[in-house]
Phi, psi and omega in degrees: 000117125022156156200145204219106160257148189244146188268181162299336142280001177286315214295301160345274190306289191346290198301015173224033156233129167323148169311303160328277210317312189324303191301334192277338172280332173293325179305321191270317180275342151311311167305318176290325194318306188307316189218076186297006206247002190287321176315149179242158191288145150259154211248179200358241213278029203231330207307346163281007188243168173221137180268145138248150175239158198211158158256182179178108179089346196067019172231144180287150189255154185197120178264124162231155211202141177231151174231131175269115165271332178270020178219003182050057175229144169276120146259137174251107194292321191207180177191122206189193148285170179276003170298147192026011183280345156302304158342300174271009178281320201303329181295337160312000000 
């Protein structure tokens, strides 16, 4: 079984999305559930995250997620447009 954690700030971001979007995210975090290898890995001071892009709204979306394969857990750190969202994974 899966364990899907959320930190406090993705829970921040959830709660100021609108319903639609909420759904277009549930659809996205349900896709890594399945397949957490969906994602693409980042390189340097990033190297601990996996990207999934998505749409939402008809603008792409970008989910970062680090996956534990020997404990089976998804965390979900953020979630945004790509404007400043590296930046702000990095602040993270």
């Amino acid at each position: 079984m899966m364990q899907v954690l959320q930190t406090p700030r993705f829970s921040k971001q959830l709660k100021k999305l609108k319903r639609n979007q909420k759904e277009a995210l549930d659809k996205a975090v349900k896709a890594v559930v399945e397949n957490p290898l969906i994602g693409i890995q980042k390189q340097g001071d990033l190297h601990y995250l996996r990207v999934y892009k998505f749409t939402m709204l008809r603008q792409q979306a970008l989910l970062a997620y680090s996956y534990d394969d020997e404990k089976i857990i998804v965390t979900l750190p953020g979630v945004g447009s790509h404007e400043n969202f590296y930046r702000d994974m990095k602040r993270f």
